[in-house]
Biopython code that builds the backbone (N, CA, C, O; Angstrom):
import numpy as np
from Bio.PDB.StructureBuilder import StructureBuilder

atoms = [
    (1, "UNK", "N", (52.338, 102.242, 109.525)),
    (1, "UNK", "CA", (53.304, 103.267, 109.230)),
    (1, "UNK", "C", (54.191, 103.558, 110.446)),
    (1, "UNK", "O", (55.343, 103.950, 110.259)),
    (2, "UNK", "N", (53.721, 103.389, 111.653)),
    (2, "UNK", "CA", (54.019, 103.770, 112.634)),
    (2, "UNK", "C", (55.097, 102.847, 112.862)),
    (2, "UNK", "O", (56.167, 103.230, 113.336)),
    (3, "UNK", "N", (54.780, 101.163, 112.424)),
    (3, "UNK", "CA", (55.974, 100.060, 113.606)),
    (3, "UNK", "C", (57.410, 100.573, 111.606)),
    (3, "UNK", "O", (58.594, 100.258, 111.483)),
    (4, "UNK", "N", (56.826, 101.089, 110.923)),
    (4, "UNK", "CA", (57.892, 100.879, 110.004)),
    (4, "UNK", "C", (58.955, 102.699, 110.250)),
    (4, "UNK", "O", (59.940, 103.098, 109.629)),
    (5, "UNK", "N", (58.435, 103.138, 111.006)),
    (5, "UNK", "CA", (59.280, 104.231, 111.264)),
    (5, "UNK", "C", (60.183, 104.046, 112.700)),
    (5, "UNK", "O", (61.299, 104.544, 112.844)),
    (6, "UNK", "N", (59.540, 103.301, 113.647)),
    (6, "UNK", "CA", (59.852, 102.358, 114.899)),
    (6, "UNK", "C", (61.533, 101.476, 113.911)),
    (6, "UNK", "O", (62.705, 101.852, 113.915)),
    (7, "UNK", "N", (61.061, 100.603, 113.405)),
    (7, "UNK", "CA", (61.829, 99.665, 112.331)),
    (7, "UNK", "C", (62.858, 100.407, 112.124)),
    (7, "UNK", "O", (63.898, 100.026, 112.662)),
    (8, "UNK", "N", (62.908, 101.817, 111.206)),
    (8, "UNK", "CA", (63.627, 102.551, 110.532)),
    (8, "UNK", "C", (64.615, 102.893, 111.960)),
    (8, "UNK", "O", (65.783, 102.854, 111.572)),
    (9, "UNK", "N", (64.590, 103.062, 112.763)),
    (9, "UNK", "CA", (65.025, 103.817, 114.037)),
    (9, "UNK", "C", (65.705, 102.748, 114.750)),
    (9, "UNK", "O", (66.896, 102.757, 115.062)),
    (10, "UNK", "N", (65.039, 102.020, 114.937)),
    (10, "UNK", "CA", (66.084, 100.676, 115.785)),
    (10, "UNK", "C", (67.281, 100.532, 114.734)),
    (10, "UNK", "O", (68.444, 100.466, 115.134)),
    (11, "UNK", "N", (66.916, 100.480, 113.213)),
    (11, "UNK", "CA", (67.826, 99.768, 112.672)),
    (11, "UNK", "C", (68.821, 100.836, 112.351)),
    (11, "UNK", "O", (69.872, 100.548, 111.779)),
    (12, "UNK", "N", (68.497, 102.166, 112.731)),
    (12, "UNK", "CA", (69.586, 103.512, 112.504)),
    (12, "UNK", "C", (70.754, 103.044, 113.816)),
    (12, "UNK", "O", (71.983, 103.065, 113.763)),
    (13, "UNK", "N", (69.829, 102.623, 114.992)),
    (13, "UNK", "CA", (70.516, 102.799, 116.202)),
    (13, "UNK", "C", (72.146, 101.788, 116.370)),
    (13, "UNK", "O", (73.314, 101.996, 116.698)),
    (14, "UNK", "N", (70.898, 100.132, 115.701)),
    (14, "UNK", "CA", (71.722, 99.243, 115.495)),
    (14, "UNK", "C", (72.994, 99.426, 114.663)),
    (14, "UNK", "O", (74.049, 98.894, 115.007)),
    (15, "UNK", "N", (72.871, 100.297, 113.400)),
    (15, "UNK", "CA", (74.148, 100.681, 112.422)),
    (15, "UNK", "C", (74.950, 101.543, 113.202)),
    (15, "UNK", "O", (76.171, 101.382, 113.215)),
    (16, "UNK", "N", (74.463, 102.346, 113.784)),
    (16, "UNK", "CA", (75.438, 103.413, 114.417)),
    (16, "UNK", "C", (76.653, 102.946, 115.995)),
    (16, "UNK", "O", (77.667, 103.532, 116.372)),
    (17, "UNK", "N", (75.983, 101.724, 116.551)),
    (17, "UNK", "CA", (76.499, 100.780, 117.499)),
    (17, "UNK", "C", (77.577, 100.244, 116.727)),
    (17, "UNK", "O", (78.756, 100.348, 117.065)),
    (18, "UNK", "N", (77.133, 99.610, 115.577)),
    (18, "UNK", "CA", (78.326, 98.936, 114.924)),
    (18, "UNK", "C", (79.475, 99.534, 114.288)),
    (18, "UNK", "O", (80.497, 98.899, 114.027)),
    (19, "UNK", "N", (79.291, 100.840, 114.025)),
    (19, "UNK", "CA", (80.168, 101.847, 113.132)),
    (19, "UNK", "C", (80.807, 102.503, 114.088)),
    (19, "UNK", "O", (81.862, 103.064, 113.794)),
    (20, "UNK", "N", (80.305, 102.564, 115.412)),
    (20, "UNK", "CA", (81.511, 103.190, 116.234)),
    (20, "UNK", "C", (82.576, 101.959, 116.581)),
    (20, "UNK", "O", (83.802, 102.041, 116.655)),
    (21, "UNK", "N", (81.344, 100.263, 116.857)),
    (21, "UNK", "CA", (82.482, 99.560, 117.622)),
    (21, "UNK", "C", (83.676, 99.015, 115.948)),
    (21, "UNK", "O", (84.527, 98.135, 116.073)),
    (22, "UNK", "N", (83.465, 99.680, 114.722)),
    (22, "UNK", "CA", (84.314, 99.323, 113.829)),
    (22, "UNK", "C", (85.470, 100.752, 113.943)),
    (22, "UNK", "O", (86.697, 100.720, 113.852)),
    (23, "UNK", "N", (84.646, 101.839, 114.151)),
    (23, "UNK", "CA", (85.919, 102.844, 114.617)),
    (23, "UNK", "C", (86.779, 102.881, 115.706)),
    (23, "UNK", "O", (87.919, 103.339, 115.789)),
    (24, "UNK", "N", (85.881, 102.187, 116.753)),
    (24, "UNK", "CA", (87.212, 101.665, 118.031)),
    (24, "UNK", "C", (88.256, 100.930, 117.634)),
    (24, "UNK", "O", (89.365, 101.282, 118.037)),
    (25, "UNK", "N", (88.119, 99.459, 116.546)),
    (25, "UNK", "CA", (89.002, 99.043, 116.072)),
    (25, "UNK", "C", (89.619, 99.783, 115.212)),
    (25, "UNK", "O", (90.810, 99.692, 115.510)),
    (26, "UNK", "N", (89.469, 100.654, 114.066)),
    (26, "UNK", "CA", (90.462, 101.368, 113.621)),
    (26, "UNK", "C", (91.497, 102.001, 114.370)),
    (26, "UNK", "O", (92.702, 101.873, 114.157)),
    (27, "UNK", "N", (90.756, 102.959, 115.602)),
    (27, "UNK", "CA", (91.816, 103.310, 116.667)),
    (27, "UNK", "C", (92.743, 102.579, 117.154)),
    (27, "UNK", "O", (93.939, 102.868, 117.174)),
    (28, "UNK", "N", (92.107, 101.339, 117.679)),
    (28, "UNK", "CA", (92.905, 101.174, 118.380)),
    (28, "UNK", "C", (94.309, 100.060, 117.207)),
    (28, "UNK", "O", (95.172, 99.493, 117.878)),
    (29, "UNK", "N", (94.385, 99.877, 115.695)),
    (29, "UNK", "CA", (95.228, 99.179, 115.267)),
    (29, "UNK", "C", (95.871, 100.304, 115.103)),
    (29, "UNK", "O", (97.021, 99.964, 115.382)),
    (30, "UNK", "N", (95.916, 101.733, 114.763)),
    (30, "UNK", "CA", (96.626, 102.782, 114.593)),
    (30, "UNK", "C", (97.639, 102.382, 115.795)),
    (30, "UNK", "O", (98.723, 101.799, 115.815)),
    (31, "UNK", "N", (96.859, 102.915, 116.723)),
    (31, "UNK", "CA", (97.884, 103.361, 118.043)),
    (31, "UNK", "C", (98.877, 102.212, 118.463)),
    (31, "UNK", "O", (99.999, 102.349, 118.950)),
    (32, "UNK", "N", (97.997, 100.684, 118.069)),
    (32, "UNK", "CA", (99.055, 99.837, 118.248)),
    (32, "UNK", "C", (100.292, 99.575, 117.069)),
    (32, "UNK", "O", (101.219, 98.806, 117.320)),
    (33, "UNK", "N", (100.214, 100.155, 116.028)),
    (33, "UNK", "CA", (101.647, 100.301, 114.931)),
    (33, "UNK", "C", (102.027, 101.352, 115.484)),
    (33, "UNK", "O", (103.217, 101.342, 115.800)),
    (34, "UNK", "N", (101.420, 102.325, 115.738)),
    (34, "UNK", "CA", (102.250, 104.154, 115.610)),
    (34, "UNK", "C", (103.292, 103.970, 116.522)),
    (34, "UNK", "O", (104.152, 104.838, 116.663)),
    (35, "UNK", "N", (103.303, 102.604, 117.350)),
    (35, "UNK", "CA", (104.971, 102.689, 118.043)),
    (35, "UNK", "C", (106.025, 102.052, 117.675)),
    (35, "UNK", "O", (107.117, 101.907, 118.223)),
    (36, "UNK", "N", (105.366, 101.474, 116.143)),
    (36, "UNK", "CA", (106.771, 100.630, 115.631)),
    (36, "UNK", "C", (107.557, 101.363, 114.791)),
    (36, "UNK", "O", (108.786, 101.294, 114.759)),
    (37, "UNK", "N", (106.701, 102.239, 113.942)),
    (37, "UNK", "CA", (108.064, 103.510, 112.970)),
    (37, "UNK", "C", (106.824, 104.104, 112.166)),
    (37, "UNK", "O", (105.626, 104.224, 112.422)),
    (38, "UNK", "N", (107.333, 104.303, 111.487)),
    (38, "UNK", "CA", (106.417, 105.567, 110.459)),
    (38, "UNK", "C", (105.272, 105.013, 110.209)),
    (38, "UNK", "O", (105.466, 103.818, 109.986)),
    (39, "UNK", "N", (103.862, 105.366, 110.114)),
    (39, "UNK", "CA", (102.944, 104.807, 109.929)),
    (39, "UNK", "C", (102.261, 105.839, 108.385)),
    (39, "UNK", "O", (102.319, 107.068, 108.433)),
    (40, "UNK", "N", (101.796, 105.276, 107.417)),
    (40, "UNK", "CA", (101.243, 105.710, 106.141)),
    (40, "UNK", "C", (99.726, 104.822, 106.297)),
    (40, "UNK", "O", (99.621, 103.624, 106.560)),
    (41, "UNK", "N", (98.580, 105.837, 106.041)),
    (41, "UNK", "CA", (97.490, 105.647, 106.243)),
    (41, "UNK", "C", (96.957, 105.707, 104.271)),
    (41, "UNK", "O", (97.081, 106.637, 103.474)),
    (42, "UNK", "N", (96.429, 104.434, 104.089)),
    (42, "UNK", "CA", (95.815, 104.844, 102.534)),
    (42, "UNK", "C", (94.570, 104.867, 102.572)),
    (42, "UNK", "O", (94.269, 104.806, 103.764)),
    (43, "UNK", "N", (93.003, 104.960, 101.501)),
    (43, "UNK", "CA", (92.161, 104.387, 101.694)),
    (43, "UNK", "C", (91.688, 104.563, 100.021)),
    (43, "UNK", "O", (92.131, 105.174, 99.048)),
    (44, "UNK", "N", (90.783, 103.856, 100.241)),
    (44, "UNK", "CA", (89.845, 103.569, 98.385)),
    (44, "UNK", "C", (88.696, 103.371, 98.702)),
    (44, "UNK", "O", (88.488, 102.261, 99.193)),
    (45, "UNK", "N", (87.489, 104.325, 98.567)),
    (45, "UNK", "CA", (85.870, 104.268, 98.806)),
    (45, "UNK", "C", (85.725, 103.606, 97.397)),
    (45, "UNK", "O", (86.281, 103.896, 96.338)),
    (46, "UNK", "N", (84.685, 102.489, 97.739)),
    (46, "UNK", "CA", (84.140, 101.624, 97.065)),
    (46, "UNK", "C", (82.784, 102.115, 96.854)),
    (46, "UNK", "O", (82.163, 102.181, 97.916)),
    (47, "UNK", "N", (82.096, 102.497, 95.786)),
    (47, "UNK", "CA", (81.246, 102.490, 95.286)),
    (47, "UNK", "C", (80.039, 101.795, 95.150)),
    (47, "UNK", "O", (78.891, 102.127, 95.446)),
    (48, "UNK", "N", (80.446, 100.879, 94.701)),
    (48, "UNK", "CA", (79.721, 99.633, 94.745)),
    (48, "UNK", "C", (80.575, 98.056, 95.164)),
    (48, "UNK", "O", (80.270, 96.978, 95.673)),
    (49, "UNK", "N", (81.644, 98.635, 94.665)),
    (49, "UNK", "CA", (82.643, 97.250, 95.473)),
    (49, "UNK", "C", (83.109, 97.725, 96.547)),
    (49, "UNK", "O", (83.168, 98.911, 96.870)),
    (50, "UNK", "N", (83.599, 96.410, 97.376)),
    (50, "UNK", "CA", (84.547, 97.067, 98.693)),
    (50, "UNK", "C", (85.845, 97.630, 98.473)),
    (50, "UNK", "O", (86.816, 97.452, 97.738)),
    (51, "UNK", "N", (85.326, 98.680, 99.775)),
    (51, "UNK", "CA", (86.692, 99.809, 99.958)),
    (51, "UNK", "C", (87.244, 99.434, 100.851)),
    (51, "UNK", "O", (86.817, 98.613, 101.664)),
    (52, "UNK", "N", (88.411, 100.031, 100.858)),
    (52, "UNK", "CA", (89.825, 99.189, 101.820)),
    (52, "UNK", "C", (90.275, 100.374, 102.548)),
    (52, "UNK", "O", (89.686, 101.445, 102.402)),
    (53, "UNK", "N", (91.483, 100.227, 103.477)),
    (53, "UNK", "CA", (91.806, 100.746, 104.333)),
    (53, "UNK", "C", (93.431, 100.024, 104.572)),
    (53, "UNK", "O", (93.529, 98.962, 105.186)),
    (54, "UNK", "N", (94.564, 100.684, 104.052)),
    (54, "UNK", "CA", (95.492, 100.030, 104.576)),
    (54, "UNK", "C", (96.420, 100.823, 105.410)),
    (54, "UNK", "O", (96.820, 101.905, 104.981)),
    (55, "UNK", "N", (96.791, 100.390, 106.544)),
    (55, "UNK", "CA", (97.587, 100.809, 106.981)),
    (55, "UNK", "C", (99.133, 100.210, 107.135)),
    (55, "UNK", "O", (99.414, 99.124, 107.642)),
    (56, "UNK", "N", (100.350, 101.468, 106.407)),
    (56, "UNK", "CA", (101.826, 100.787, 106.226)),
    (56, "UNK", "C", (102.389, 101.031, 107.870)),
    (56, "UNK", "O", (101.927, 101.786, 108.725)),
    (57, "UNK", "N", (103.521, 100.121, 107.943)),
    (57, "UNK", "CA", (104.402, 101.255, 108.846)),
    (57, "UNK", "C", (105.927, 100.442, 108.493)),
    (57, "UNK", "O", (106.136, 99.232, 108.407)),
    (58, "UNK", "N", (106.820, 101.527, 108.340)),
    (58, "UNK", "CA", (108.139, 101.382, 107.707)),
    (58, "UNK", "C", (108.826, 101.851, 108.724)),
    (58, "UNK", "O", (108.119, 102.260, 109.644)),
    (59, "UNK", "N", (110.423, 101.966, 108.938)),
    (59, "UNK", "CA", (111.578, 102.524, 109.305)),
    (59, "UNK", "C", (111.710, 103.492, 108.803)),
    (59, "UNK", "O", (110.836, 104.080, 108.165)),
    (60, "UNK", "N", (113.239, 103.988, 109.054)),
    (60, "UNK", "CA", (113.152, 105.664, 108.538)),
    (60, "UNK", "C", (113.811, 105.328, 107.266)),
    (60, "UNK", "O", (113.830, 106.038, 106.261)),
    (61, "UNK", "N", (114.399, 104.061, 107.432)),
    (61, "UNK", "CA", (114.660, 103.926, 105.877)),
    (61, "UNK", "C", (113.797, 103.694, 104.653)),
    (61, "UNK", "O", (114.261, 103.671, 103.513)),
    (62, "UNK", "N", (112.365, 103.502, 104.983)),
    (62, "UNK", "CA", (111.548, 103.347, 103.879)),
    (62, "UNK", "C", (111.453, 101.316, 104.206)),
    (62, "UNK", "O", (110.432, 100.871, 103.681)),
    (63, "UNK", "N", (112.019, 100.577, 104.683)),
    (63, "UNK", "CA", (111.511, 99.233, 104.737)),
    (63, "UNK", "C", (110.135, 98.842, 105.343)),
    (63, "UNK", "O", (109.815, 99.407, 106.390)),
    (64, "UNK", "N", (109.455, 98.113, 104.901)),
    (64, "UNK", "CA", (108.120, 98.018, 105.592)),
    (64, "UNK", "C", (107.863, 96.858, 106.618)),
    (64, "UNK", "O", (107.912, 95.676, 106.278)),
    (65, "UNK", "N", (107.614, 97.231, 107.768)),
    (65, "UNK", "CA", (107.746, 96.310, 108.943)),
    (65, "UNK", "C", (106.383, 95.970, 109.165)),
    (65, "UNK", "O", (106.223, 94.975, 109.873)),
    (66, "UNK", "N", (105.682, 96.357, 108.876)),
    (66, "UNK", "CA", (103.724, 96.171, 109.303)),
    (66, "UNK", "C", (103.089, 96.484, 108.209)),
    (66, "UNK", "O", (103.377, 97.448, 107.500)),
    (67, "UNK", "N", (102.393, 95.872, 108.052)),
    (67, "UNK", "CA", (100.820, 96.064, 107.093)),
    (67, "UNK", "C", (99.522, 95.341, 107.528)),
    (67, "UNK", "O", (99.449, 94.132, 107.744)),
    (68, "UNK", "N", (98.565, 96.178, 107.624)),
    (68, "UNK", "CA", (97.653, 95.596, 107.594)),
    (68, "UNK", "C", (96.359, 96.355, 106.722)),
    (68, "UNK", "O", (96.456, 97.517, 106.326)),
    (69, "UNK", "N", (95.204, 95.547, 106.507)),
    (69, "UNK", "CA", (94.190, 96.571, 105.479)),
    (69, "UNK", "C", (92.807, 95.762, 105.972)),
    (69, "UNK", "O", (92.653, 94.677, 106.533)),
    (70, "UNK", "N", (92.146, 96.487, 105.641)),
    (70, "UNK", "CA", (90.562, 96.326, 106.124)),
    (70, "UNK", "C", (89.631, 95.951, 104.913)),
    (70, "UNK", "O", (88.695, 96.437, 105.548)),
    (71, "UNK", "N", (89.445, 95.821, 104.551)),
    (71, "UNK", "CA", (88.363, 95.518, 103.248)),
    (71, "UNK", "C", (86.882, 95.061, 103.376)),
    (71, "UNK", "O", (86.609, 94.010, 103.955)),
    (72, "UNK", "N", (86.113, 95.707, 102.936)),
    (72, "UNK", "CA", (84.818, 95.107, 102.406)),
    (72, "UNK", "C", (83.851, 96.673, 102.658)),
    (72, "UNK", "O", (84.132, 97.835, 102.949)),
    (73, "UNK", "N", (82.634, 95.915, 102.363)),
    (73, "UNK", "CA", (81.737, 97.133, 102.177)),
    (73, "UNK", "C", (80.528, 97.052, 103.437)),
    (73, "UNK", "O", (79.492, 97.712, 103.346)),
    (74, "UNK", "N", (80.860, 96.017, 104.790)),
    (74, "UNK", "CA", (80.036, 96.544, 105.525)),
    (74, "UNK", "C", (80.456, 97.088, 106.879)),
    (74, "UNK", "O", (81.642, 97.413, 106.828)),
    (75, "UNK", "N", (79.885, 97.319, 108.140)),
    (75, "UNK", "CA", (80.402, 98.119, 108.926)),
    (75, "UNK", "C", (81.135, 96.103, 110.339)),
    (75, "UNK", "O", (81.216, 96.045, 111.566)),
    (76, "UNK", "N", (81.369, 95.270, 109.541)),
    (76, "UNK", "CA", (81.628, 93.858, 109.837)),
    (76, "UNK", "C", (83.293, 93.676, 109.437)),
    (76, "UNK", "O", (84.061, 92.748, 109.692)),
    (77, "UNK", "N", (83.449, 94.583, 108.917)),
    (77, "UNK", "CA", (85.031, 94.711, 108.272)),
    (77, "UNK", "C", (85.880, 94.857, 109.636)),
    (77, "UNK", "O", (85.491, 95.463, 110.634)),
    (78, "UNK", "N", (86.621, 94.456, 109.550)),
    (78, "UNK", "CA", (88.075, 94.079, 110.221)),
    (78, "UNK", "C", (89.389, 94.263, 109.956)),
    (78, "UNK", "O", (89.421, 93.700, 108.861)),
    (79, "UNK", "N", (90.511, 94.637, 110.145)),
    (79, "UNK", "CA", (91.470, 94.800, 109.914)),
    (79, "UNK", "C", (92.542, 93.554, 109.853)),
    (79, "UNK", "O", (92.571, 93.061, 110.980)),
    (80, "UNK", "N", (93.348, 92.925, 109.051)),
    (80, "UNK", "CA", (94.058, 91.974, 108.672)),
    (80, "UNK", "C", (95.434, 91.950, 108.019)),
    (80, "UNK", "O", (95.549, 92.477, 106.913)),
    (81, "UNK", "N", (96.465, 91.397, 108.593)),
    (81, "UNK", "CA", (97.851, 91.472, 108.398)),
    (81, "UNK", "C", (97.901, 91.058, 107.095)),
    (81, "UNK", "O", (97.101, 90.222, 106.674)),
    (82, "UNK", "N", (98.783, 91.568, 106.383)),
    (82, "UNK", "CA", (99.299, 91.715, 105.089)),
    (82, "UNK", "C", (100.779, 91.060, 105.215)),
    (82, "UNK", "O", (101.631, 91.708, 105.824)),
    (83, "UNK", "N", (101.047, 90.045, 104.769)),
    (83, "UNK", "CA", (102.411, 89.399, 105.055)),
    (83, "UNK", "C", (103.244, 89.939, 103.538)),
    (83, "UNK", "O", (104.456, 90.145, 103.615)),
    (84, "UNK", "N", (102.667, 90.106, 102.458)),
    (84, "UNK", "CA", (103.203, 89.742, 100.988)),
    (84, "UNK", "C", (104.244, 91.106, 100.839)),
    (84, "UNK", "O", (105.208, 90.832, 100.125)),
    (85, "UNK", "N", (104.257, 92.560, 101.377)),
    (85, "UNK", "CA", (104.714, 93.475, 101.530)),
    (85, "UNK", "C", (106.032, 93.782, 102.415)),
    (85, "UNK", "O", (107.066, 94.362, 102.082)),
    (86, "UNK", "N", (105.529, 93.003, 104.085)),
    (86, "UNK", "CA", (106.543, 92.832, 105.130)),
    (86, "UNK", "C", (108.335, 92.630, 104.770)),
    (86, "UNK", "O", (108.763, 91.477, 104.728)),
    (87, "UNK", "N", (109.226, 93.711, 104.544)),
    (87, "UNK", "CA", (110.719, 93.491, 104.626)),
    (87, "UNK", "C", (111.320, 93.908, 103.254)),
    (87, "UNK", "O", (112.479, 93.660, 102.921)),
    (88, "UNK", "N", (109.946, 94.899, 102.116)),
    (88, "UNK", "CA", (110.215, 95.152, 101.060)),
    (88, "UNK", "C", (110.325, 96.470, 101.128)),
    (88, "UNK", "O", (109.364, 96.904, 101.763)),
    (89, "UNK", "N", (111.250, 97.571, 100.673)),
    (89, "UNK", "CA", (110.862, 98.901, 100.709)),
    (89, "UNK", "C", (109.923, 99.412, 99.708)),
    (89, "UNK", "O", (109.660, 99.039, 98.564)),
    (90, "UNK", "N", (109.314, 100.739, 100.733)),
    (90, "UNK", "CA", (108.414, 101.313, 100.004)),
    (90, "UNK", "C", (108.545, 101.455, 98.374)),
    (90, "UNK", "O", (107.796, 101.210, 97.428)),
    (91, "UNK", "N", (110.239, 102.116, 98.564)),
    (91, "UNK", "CA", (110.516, 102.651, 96.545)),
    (91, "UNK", "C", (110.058, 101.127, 95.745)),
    (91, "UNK", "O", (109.132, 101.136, 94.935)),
    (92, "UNK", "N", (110.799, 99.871, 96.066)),
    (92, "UNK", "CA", (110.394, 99.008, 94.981)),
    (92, "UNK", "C", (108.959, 98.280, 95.028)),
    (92, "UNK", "O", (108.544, 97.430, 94.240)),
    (93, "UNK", "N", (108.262, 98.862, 96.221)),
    (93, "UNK", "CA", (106.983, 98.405, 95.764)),
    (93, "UNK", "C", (105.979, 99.072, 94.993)),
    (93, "UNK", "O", (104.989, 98.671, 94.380)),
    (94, "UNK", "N", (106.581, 100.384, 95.215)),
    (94, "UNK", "CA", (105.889, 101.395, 94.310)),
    (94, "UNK", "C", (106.671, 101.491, 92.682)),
    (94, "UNK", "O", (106.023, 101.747, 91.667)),
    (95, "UNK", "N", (107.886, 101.279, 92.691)),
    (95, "UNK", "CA", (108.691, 100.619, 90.908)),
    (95, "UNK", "C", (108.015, 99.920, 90.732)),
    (95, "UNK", "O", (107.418, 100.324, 89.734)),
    (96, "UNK", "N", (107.272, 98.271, 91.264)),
    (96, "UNK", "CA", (106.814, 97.449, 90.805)),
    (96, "UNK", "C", (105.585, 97.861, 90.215)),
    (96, "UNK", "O", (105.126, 97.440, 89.154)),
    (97, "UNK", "N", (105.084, 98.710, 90.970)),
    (97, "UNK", "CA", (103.419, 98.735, 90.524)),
    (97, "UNK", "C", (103.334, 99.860, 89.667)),
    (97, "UNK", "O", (102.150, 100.019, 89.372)),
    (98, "UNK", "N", (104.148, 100.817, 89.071)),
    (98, "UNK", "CA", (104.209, 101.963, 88.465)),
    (98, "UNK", "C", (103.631, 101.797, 87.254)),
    (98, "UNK", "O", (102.797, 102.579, 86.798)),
    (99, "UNK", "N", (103.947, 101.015, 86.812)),
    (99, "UNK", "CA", (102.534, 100.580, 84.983)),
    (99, "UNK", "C", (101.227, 100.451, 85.482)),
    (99, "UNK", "O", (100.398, 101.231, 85.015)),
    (100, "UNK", "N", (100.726, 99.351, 86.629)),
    (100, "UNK", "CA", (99.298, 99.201, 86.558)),
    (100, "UNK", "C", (98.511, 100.545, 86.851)),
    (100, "UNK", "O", (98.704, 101.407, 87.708)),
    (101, "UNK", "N", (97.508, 100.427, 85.798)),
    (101, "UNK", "CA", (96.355, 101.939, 85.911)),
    (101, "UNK", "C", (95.620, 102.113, 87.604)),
    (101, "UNK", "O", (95.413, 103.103, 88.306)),
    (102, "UNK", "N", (95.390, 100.745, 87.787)),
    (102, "UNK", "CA", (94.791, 100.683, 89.493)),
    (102, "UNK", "C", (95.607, 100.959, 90.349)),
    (102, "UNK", "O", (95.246, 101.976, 90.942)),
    (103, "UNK", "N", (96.598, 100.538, 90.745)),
    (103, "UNK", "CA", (97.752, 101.125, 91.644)),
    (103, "UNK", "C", (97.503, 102.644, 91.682)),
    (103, "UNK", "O", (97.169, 103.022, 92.805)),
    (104, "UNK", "N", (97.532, 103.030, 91.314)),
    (104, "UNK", "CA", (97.436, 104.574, 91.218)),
    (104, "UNK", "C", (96.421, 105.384, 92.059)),
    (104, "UNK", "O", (96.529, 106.554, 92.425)),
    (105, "UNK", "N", (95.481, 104.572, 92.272)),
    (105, "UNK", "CA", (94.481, 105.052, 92.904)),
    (105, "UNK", "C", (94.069, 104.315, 94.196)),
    (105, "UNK", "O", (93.202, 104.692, 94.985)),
    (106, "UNK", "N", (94.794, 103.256, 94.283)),
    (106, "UNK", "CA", (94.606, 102.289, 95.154)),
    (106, "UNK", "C", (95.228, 102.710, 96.725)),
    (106, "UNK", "O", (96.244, 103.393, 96.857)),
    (107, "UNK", "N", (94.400, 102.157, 97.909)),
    (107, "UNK", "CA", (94.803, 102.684, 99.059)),
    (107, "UNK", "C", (96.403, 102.626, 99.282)),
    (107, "UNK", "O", (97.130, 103.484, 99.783)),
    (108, "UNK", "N", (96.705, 101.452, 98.799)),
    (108, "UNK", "CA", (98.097, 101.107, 98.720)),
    (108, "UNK", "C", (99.201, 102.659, 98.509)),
    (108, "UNK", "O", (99.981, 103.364, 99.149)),
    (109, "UNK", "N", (98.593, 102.525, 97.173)),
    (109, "UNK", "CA", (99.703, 103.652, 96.918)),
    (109, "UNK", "C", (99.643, 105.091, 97.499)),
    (109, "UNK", "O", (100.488, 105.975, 97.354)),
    (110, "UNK", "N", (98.560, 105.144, 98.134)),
    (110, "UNK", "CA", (98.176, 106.182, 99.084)),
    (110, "UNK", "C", (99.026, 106.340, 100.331)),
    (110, "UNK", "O", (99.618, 107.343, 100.728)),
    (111, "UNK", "N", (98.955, 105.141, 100.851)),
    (111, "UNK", "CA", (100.131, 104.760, 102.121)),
    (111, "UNK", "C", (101.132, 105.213, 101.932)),
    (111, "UNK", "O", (101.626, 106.102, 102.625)),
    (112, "UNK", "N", (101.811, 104.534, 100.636)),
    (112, "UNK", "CA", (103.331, 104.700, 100.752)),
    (112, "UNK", "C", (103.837, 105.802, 100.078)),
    (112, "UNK", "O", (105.054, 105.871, 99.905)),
    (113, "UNK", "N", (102.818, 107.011, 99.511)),
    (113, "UNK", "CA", (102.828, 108.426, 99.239)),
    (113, "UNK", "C", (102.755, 108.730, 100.316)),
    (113, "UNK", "O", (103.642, 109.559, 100.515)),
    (114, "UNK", "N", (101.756, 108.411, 101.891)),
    (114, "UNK", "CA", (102.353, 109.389, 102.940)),
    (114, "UNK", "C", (103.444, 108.932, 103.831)),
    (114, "UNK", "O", (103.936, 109.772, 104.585)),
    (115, "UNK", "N", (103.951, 107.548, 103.854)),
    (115, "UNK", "CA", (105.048, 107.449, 104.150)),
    (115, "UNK", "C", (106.457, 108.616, 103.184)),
    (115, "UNK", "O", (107.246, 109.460, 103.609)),
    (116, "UNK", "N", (106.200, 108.124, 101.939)),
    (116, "UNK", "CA", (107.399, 109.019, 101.419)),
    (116, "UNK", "C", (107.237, 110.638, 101.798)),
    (116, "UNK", "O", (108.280, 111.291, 101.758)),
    (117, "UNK", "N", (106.014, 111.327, 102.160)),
    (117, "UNK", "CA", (105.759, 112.957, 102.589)),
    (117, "UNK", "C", (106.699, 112.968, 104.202)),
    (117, "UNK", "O", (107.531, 113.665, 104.784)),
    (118, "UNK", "N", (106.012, 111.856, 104.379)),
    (118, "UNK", "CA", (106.803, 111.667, 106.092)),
    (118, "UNK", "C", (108.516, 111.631, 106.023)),
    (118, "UNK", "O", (109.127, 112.523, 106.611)),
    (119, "UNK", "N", (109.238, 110.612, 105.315)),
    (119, "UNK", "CA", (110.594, 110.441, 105.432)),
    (119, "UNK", "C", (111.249, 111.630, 105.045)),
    (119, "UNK", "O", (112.149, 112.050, 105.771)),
    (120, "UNK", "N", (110.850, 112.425, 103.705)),
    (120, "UNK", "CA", (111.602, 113.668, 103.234)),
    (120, "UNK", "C", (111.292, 115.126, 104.002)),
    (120, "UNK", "O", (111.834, 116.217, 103.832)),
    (121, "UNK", "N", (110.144, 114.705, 104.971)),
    (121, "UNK", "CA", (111.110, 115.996, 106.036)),
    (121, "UNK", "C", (111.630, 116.078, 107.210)),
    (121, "UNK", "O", (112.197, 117.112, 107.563)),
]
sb = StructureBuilder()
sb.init_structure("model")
sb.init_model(0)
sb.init_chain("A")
sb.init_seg("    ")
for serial, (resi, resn, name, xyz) in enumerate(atoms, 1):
    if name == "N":
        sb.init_residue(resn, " ", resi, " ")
    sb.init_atom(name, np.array(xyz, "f"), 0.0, 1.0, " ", f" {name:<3s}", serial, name[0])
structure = sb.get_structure()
């Protein structure tokens, strides 16, 4: 009972090592966009599938110059450039996706809801 509470404890220690060195990388991809233009932060907790993390960053005109998003469900996740978005504005990526039921809830559209809170004031 004893080496399985030992067990339980190393392996708390080991998760908590890894979840900060995955929050250093969150920091530090923030701080490296937050000097290119507006930055919109989305996210989607996964349940049982993986949850994502995207981060936009646009001009003041709403064009999107950076993306990147994080995905999966362990604390091994990484952050990764998004090319398919890069040089499109926010409005027609959000026209495009305005029918699908998932969009809606998706980190995505989270982003470019706080980009648009950001540009209109």
């Amino acid at each position: 009972m004893v080496k399985l509470a030992i067990l339980a404890f190393c392996l708390l220690v080991v998760q908590g090592g890894l979840s900060y060195l995955q929050g250093r990388n969150y920091y530090k991809t923030i701080n490296a966009l937050k000097s290119k233009g507006v930055i919109g932060i989305g996210n989607r907790k996964g349940r049982i599938s993986a949850g994502s993390v995207i981060i936009i960053v646009s001009d003041k005109d709403g064009i999107i110059l950076d993306c990147e998003e994080m995905k999966g469900i362990t604390v091994f996740s990484r952050f990764h450039k998004i090319t398919t978005n890069v040089g499109l504005s926010i409005y027609s990526v959000k026209t495009f996706h305005e029918n699908d039921k998932k969009y809606k809830k998706s980190a995505l559209a989270k982003a470019i809801d706080s980009i648009e809170q950001q540009l209109s004031n």
